[in-house]
Backbone as ProteinMPNN parsed JSONL, in Angstrom:
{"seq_chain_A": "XXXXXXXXXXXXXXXXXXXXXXXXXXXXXXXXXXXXXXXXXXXXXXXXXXXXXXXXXXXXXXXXXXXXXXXXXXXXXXXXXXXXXX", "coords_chain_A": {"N_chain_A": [[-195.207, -65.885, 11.797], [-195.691, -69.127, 11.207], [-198.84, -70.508, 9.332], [-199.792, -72.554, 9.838], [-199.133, -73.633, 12.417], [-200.0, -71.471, 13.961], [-202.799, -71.856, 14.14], [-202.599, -74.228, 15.833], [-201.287, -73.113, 18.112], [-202.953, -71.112, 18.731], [-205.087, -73.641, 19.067], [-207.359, -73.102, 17.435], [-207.647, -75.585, 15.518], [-206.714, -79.081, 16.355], [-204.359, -80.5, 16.358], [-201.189, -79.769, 14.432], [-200.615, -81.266, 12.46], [-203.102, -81.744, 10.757], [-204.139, -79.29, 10.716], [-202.586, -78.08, 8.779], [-203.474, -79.905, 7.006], [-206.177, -78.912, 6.406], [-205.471, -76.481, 5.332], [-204.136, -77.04, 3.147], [-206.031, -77.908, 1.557], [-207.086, -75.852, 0.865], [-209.491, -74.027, 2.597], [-208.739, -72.286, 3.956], [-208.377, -68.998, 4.174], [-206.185, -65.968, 4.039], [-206.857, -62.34, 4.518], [-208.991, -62.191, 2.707], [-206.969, -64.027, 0.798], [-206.507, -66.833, -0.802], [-204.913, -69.765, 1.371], [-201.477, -71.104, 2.244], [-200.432, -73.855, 4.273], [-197.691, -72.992, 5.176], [-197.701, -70.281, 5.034], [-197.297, -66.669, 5.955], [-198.604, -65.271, 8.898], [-199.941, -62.505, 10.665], [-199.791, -60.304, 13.11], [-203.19, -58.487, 12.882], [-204.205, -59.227, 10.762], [-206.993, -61.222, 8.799], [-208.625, -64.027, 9.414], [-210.274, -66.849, 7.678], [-211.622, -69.368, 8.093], [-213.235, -72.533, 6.813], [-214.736, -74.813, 8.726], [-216.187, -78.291, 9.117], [-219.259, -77.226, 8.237], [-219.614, -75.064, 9.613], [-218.37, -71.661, 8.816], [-215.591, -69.812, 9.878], [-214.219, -66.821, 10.694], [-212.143, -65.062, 11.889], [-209.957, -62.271, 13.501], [-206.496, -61.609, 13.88], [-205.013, -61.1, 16.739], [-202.478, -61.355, 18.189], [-199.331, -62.987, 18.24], [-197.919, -65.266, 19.764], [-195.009, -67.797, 20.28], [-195.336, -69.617, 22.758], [-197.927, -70.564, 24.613], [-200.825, -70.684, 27.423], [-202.846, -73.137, 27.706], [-206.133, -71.669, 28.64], [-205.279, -69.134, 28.06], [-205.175, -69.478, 25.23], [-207.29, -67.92, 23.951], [-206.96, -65.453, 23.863], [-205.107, -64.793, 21.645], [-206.588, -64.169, 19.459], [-210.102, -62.888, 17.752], [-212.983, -62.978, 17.798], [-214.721, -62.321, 14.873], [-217.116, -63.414, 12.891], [-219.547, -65.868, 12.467], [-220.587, -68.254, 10.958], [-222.991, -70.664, 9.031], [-222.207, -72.81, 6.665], [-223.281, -71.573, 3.275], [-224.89, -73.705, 1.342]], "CA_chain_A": [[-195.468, -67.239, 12.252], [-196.927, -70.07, 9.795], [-200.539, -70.356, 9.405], [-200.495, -74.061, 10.547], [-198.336, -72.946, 13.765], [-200.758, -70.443, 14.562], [-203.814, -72.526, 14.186], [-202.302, -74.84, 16.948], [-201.29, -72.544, 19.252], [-204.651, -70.621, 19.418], [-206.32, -74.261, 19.628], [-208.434, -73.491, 16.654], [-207.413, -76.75, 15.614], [-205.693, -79.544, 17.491], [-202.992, -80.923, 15.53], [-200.66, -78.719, 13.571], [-200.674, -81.968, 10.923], [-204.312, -81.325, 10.606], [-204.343, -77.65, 10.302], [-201.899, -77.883, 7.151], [-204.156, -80.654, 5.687], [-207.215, -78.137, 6.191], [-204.867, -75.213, 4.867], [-203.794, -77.135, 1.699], [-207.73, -77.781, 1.193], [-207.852, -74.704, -0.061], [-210.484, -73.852, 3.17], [-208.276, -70.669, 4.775], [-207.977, -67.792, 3.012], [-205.992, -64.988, 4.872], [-207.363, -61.33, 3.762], [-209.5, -62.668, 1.142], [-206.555, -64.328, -0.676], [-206.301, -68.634, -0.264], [-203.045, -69.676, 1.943], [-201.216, -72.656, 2.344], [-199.749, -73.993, 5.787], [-196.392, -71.877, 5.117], [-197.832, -68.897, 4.652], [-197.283, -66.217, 7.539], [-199.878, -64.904, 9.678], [-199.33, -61.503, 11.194], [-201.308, -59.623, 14.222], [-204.442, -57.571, 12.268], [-204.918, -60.253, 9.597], [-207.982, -62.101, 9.036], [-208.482, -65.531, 8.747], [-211.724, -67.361, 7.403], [-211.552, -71.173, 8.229], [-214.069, -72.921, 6.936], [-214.829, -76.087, 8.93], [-217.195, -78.742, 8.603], [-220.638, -77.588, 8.585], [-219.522, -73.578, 9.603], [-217.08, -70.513, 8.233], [-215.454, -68.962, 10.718], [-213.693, -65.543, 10.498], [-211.329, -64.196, 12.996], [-208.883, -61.131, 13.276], [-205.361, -62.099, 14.984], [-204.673, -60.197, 17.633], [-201.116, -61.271, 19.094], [-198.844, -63.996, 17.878], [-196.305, -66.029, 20.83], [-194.633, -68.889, 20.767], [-196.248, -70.569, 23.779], [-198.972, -70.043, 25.348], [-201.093, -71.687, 28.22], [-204.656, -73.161, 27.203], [-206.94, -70.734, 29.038], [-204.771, -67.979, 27.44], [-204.921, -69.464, 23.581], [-207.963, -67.048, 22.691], [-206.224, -63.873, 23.831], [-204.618, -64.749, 20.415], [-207.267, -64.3, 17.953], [-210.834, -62.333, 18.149], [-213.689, -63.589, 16.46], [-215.77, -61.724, 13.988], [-218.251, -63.913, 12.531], [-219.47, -67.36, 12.66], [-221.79, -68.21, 10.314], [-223.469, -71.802, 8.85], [-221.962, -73.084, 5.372], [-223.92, -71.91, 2.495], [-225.307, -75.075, -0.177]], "C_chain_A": [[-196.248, -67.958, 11.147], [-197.948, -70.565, 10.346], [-200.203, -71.516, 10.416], [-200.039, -73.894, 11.862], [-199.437, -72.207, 14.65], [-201.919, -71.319, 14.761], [-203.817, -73.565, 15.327], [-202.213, -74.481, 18.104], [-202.615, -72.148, 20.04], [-205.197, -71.962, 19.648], [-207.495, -74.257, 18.885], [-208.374, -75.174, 16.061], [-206.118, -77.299, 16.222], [-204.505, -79.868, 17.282], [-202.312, -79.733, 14.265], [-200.634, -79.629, 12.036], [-202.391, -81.823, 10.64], [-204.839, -80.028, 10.112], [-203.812, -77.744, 8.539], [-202.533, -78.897, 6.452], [-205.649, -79.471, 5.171], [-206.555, -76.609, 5.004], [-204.382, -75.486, 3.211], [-205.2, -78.151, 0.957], [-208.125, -77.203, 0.353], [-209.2, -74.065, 1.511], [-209.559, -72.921, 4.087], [-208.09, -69.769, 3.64], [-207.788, -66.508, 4.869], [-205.919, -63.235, 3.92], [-207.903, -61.262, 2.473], [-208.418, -63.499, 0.074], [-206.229, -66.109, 0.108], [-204.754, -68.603, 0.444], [-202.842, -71.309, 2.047], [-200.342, -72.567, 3.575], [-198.608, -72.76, 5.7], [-196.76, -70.825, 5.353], [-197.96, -67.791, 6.317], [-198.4, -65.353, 8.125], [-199.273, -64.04, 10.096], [-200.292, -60.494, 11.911], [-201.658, -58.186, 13.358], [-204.869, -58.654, 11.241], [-206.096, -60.456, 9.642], [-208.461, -62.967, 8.211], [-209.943, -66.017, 8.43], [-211.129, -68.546, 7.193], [-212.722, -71.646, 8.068], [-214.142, -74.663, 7.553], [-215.857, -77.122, 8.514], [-218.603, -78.182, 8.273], [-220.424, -75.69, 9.045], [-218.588, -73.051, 9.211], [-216.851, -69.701, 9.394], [-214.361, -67.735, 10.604], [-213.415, -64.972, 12.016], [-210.631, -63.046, 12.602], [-207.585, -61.98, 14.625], [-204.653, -61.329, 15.758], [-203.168, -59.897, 18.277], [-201.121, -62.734, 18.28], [-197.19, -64.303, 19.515], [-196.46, -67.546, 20.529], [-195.291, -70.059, 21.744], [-197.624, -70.257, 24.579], [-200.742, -70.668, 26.049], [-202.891, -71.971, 27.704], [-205.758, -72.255, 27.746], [-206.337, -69.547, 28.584], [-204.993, -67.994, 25.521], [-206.364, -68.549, 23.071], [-207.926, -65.487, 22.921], [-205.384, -63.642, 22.199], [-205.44, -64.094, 19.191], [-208.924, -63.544, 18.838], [-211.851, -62.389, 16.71], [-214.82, -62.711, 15.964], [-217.073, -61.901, 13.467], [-218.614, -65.234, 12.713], [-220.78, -67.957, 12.103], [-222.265, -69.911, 9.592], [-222.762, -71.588, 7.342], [-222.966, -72.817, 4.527], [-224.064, -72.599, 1.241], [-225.818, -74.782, -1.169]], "O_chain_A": [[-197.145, -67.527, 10.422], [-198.075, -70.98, 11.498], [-200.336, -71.395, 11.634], [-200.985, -74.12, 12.616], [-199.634, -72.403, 15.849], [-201.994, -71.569, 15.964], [-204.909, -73.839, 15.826], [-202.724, -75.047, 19.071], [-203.139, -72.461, 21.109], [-206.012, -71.863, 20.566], [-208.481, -74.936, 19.169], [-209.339, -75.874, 16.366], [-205.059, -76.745, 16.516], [-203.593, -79.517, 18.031], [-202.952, -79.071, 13.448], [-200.631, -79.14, 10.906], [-202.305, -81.93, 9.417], [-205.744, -79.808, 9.307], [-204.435, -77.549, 7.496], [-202.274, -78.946, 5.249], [-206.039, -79.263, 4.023], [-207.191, -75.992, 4.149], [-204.266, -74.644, 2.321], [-205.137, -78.914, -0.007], [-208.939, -77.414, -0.547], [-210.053, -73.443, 0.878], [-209.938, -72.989, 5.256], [-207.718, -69.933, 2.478], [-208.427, -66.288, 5.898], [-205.175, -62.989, 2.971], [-207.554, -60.618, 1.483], [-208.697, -63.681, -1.111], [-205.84, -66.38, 1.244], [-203.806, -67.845, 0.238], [-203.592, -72.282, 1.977], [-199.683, -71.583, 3.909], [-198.828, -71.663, 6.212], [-195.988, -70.195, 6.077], [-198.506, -68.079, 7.382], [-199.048, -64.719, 7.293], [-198.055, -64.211, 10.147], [-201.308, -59.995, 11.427], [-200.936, -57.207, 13.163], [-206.073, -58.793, 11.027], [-206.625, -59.895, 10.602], [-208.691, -62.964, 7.001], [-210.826, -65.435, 9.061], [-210.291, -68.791, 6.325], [-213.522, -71.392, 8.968], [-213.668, -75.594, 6.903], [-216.464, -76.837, 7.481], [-219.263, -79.156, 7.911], [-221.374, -75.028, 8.627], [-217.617, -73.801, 9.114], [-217.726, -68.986, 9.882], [-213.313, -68.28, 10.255], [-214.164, -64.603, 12.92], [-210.642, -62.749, 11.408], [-207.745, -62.584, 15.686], [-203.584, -60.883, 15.342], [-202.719, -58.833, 18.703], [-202.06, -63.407, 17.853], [-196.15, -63.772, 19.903], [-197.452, -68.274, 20.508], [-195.649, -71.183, 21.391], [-197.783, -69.143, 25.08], [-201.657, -71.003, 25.298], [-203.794, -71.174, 27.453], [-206.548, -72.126, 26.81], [-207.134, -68.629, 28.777], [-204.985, -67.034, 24.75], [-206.551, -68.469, 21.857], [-208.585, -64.592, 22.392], [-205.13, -62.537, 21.719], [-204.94, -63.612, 18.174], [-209.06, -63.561, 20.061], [-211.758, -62.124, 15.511], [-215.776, -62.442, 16.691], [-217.973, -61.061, 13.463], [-217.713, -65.859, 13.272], [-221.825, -68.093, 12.74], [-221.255, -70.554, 9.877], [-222.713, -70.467, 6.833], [-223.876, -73.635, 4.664], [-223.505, -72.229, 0.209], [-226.037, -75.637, -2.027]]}, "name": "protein", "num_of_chains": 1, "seq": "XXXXXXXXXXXXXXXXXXXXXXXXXXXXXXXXXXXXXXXXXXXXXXXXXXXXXXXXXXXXXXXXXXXXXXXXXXXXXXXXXXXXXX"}
């Protein structure tokens, strides 16, 4: 599944055109290496999104197609969540 795809589904972010602007940022990197929207995501990975103001680091647990909003964080399982360091 592509990153920006995935990033929608789970609900980490809201828009999938949003995700792929964050993704061609340069601000995901999947298993330590940078990714760009395209790039495929695959359950054990792990993603580090840095957003405004925090870095967040998940592992991806399951990838579907659809899946109902109180279900989108059966997708993904979060590791760390830490403040940007300046």
């Amino acid at each position: 599944m592509r990153l920006d795809k995935f990033l929608k589904i789970s609900r980490l972010i809201k828009r999938r055109t949003l995700a792929k602007e964050v993704a061609d940022q340069g601000r995901i990197s999947i298993n330590g290496s940078k990714s760009k929207a395209a790039t495929d995501v695959s359950v054990g990975d792990e993603l580090t999104i840095q957003f405004g103001q925090k870095v967040l680091t998940i592992e991806v647990k399951s990838l579907r197609e659809n899946v109902k909003k109180d279900e989108a964080t059966t997708l993904y399982e979060i590791k760390k969540e830490e403040p940007v360091n300046k």
